[in-house]
C-alpha positions as CSV (number, residue, x, y, z in Angstrom):
1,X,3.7,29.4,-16.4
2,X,0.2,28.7,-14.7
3,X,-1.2,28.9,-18.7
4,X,1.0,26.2,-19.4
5,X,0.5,23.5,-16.9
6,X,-3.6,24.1,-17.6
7,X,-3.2,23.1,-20.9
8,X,-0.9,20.3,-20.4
9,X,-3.2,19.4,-17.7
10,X,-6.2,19.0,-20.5
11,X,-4.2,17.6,-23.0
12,X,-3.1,15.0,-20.4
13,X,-6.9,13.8,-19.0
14,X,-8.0,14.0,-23.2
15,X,-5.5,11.2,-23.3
16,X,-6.3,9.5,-20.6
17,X,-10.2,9.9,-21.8
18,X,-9.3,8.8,-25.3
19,X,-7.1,5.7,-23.8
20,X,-10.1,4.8,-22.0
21,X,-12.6,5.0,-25.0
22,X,-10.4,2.7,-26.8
23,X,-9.6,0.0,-24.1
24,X,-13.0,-0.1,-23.3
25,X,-13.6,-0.9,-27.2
26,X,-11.3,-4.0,-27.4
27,X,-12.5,-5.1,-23.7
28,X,-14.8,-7.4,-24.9
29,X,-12.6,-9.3,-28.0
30,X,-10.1,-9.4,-24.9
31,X,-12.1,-11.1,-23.3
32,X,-13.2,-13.0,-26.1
33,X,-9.9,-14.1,-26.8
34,X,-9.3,-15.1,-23.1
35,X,-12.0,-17.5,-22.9
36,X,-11.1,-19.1,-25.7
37,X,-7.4,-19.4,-25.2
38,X,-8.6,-21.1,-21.4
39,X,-11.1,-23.4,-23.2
40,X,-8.2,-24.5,-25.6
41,X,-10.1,-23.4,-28.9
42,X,-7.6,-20.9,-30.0
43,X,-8.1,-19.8,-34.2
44,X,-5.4,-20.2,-36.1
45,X,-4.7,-17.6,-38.8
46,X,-4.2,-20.1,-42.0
47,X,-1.7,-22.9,-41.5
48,X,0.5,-21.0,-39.3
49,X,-0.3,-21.8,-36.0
50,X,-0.3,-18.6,-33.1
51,X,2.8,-19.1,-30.5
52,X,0.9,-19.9,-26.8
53,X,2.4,-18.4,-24.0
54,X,2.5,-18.9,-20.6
55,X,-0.7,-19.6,-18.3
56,X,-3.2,-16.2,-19.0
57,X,-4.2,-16.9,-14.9
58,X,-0.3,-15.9,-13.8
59,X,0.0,-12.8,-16.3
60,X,-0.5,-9.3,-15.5
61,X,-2.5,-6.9,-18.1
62,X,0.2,-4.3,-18.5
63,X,-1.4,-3.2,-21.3
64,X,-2.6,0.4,-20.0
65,X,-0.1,3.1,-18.8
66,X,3.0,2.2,-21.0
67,X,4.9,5.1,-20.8
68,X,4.3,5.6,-17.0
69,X,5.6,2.3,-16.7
70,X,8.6,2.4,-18.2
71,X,9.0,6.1,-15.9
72,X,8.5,3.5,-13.2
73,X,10.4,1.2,-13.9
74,X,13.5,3.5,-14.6
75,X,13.5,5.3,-11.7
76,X,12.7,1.6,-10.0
77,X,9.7,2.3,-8.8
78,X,7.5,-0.1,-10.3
79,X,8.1,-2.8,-8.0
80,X,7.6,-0.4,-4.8
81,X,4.5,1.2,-5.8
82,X,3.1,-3.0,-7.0
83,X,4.2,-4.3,-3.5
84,X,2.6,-1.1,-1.4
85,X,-1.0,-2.1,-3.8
86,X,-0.4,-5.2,-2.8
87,X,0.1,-5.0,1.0
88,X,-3.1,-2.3,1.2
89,X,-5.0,-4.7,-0.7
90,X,-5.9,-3.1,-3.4
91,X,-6.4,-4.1,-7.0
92,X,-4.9,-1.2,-8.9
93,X,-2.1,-0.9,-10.7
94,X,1.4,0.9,-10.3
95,X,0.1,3.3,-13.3
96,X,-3.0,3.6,-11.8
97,X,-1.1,5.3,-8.7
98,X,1.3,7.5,-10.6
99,X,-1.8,8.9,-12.9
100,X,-3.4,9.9,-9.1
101,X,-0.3,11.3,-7.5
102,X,0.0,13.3,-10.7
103,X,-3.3,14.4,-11.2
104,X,-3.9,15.5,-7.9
105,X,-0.5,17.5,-8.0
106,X,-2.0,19.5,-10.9
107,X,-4.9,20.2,-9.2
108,X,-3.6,21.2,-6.1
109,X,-0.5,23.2,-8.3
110,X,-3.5,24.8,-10.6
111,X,-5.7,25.8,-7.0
112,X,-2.4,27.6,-5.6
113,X,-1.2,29.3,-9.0
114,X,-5.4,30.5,-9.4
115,X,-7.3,30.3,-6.0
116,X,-4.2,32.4,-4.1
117,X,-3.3,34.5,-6.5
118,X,-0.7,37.1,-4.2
119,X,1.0,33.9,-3.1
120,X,1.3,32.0,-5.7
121,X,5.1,30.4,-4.0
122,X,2.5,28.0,-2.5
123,X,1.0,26.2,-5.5
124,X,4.4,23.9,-5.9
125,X,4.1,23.0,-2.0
126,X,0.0,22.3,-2.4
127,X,0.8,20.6,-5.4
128,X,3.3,18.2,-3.9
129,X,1.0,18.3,-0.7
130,X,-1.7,16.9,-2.8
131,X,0.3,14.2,-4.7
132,X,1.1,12.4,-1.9
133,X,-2.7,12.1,-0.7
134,X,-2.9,8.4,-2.6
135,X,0.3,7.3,-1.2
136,X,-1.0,8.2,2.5
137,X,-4.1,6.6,1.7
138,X,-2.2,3.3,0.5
139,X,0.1,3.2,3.9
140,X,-2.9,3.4,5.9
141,X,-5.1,0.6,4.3
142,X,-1.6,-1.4,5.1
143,X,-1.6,-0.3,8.0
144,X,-4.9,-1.2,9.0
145,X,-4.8,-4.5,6.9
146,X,-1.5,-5.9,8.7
147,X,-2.9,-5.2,12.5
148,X,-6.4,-7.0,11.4
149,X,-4.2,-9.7,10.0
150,X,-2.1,-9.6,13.2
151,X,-4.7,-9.9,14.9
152,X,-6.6,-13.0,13.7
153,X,-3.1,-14.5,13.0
154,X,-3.1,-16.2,16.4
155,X,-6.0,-18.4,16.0
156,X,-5.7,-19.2,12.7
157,X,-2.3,-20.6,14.0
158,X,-4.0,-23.1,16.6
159,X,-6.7,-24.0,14.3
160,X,-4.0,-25.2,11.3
161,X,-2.7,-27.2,14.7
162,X,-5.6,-28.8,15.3
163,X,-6.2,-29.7,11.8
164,X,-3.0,-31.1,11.5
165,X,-3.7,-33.1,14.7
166,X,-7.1,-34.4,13.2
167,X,-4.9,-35.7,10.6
168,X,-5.3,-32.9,7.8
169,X,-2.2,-32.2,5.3
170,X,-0.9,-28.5,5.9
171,X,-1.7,-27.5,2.6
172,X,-5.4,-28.8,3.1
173,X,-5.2,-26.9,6.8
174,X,-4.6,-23.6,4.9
175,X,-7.2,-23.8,2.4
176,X,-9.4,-24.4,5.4
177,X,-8.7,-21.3,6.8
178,X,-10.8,-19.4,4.1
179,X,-13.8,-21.3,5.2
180,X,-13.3,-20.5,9.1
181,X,-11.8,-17.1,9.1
182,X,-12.3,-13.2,7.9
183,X,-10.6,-11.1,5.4
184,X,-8.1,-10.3,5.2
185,X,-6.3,-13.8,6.6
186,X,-8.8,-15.8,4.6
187,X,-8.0,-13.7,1.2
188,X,-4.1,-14.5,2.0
189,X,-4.4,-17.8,2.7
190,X,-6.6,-19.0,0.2
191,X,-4.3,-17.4,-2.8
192,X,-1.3,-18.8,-1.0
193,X,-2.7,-22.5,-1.1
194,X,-3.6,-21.5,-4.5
195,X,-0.8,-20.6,-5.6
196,X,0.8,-23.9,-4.0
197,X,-2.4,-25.6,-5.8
198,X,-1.8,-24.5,-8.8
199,X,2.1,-25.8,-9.2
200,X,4.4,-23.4,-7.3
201,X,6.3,-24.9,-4.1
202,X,5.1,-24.4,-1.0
203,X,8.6,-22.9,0.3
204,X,8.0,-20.5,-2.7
205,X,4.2,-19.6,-1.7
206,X,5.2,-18.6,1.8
207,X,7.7,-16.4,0.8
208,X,5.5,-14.6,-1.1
209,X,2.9,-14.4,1.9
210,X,5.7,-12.7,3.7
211,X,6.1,-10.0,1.4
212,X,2.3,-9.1,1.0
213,X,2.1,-9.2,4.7
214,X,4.7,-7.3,6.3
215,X,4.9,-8.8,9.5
216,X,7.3,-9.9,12.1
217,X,4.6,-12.8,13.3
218,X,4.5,-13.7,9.4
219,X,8.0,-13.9,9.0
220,X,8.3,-16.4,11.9
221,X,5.6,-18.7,10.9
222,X,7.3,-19.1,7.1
223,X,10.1,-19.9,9.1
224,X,9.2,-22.3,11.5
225,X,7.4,-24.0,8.3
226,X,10.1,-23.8,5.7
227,X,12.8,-24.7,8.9
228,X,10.5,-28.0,9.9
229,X,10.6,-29.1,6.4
230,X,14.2,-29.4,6.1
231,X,14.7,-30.6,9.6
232,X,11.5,-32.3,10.5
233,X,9.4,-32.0,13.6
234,X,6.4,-31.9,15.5
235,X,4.8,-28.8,13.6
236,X,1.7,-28.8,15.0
237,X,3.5,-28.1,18.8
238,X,5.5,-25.7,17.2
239,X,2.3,-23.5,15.9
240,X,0.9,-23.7,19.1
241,X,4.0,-22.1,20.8
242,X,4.3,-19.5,18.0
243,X,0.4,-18.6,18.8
244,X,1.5,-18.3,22.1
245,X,4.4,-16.2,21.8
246,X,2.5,-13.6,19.2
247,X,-0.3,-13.3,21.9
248,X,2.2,-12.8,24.9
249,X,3.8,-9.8,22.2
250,X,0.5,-8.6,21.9
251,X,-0.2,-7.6,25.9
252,X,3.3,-6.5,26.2
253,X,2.7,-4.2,22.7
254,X,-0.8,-3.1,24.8
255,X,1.3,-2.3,28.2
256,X,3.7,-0.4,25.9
257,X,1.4,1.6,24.8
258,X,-0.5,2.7,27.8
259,X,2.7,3.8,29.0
260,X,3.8,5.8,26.0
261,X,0.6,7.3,25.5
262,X,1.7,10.4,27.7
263,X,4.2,11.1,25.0
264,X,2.4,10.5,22.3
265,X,-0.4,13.2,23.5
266,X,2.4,15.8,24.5
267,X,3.7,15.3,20.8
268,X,0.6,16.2,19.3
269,X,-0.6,18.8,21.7
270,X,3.0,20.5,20.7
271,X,2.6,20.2,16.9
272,X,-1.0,21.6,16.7
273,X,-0.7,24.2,19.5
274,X,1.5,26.6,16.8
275,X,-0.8,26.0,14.1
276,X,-4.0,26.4,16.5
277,X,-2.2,30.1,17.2
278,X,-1.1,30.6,13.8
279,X,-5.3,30.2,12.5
280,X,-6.4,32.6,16.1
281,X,-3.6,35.4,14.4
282,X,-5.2,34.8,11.4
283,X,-8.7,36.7,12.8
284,X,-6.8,38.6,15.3
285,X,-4.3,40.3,13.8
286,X,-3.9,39.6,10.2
287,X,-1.2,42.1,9.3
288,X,1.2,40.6,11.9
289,X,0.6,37.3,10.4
290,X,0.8,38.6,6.7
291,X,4.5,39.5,7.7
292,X,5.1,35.8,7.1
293,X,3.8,35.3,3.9
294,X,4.4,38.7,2.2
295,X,7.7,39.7,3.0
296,X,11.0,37.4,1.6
297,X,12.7,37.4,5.4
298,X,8.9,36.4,6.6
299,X,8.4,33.1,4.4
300,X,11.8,32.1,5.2
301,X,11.4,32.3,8.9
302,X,7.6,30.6,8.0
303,X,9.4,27.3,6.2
304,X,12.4,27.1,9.0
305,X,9.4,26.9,11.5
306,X,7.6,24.3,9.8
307,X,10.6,22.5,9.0
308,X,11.5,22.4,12.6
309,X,8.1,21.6,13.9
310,X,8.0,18.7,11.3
311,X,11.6,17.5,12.9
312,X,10.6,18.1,16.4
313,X,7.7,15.8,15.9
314,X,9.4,13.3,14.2
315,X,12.0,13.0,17.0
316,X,9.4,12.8,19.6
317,X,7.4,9.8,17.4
318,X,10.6,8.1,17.2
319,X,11.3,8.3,21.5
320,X,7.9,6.9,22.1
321,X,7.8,4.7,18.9
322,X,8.9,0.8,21.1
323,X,9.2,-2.1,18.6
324,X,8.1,-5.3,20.6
C-alpha cells in the first residue's frame, strides 16, 4: 500500500510541476490580453467580433486547480475554504489550500508508513495530523487579523465622526481611513470604499465587510449605518456611542480574562502533564510504555486516553471560554 501512495504521490507533484511550466508559459499573453482588453484595444479575429465580458477587475482567475475545484465545490467547500483566505488575509486560492492540506497528508502518511516502520497504524493519524497544519495556520492569521482590527476599530469609529462633523460625505470619511490608519483596518476599508467607488451600493459593500471581518463590533457598525440610512439620524453621535460601547466591551473582555486565567492554566497544566509523563516513560521504562503501542488491547486503551484527554480539554476551554 505504502508503494502505492509514493507513486501517486510523484505522479501528483509532476502534474502540479508540469501545470506550472505551462501557466507560467501563457502568463505573459494573459497578461497581454489583459491590458489590452482594459485599454479598450481588443483584436478582432476577422469580421467577427470577440463577445466582452464582464469587468476583468471583478473576475477571479479560476483558471488553475479545475478538478480540485469542482471536488470543492461538490462537497461545498469552495465557499468555506475562499471566505477562511479571505478573513486571514491571504491571497491564495481555495485550490491552493486543498493542494497543501493534501500534500502535507502524503508526507506525513509516507514519514509514518517509512520512518516508523513497526507502527505503521500511525501514518493515517500523522497524515491527517499534518493536513490540517494549513487550516490551523489560516484560523490563526484570522485570529490575529480580527483582534488587531478590533482593536483599531474604535478610533477609526471617532475619526469617521469627526470627518463627518467637518462636513466630509461618509463614503469620503472611509476612504480616509487608509490614509490615517494601519493594516489591516486600512486594507478593509479602502477596498470597501472601492468597491462602493467602483458601482456597488454602499448597503452592499458593508455587508461584505462583515463577512471578511468576523466581528460582533463589525456587525453593529453595518447596522447602525445601513439602519440610519433608512431611518435617518445623527450618525456621527451614533459612532461615537458605538466607539464607546466597543471600548467599555473591551475592559470588561480584559477583566474577564484575568479572572479566567486560573482555568485556563489548570487546563493546560492537565493536558500536558500526561504527555510530559508519557515522554519521561519513554527513557525510563520503555517496555512498560511499548505495551501501548505494540499490543492491540494497548493502542486501544492509548486512543480512548487521548480521546478523553482531547474531550476533557475541550470541556474545560468551553467553562472558561465568556463571550462579552
Amino acid at each position: 500500500m505504502g508503494s502505492y501512495i509514493a507513486i501517486f504521490a510523484v505522479i501528483w507533484i509532476v502534474a502540479l510541476a508540469a501545470g506550472w511550466a505551462v501557466m507560467n508559459a501563457f502568463r505573459s499573453a494573459e497578461a497581454d490580453k489583459m491590458k489590452s482588453r482594459l485599454l479598450g484595444t481588443q483584436q478582432r479575429s476577422g469580421k467577427k467580433k470577440t463577445a466582452k465580458k464582464g469587468p476583468a477587475l471583478l473576475e477571479r482567475d479560476e483558471s488553475t486547480g479545475q478538478l480540485v475545484m469542482r471536488l470543492l465545490r461538490k462537497f461545498r467547500y469552495h465557499d468555506r475554504a475562499q471566505e477562511l483566505i479571505e478573513q486571514a488575509g491571504l491571497k491564495w486560492r481555495a485550490a491552493r489550500l486543498a493542494h497543501a492540506c493534501l500534500a502535507l497528508f502524503l508526507l506525513g502518511f509516507l514519514v509514518g508508513w517509512y520512518g516508523i516502520p513497526g507502527y505503521r497504524w500511525t501514518a493515517i493519524p500523522l497524515g491527517l495530523a499534518a493536513a490540517a497544519l494549513p487550516v490551523v495556520h489560516l484560523l490563526r492569521l484570522r485570529m490575529k487579523r480580527i483582534r488587531k482590527f478590533e482593536e483599531q476599530f474604535p478610533d477609526s469609529l471617532e475619526f469617521v465622526a469627526r470627518s463627518m462633523r467637518a462636513g466630509h460625505a461618509f463614503s469620503v470619511s472611509l476612504e480616509m481611513i487608509h490614509r490615517e490608519f494601519q493594516e489591516p483596518l486600512a486594507g478593509e476599508f479602502r477596498r470597501t470604499f472601492e468597491e462602493h467607488n467602483l458601482g456597488l451600493p454602499l448597503e452592499t459593500a458593508l455587508q461584505n465587510l462583515a463577512k471578511r471581518v468576523p466581528s460582533m463590533d463589525v456587525h453593529f457598525f453595518v447596522s447602525a449605518v445601513l439602519l440610519q440610512r433608512r431611518t435617518g439620524g445623527n450618525l456621527a453621535e451614533i459612532l461615537d456611542k458605538l466607539a464607546s460601547l466597543i471600548r467599555e466591551r473591551f475592559k470588561l473582555r480584559g477583566k474577564i480574562r484575568a479572572i479566567s486565567a486560573h482555568g485556563r492554566m489548570t487546563g493546560v497544566a492537565l493536558t500536558c502533564i500526561p504527555l510530559a509523563v508519557a515522554l519521561l516513560m519513554f527513557y525510563v521504562n520503555p517496555d512498560y510504555v511499548r505495551f501501548f503501542f505494540t499490543d492491540p488491547t494497548g493502542q486501544i486503551m492509548a486512543i480512548a486516553a487521548a480521546v478523553l484527554q482531547v474531550i476533557g480539554y475541550l470541556i474545560i476551554k468551553k467553562i472558561v471560554t465568556i463571550e462579552v
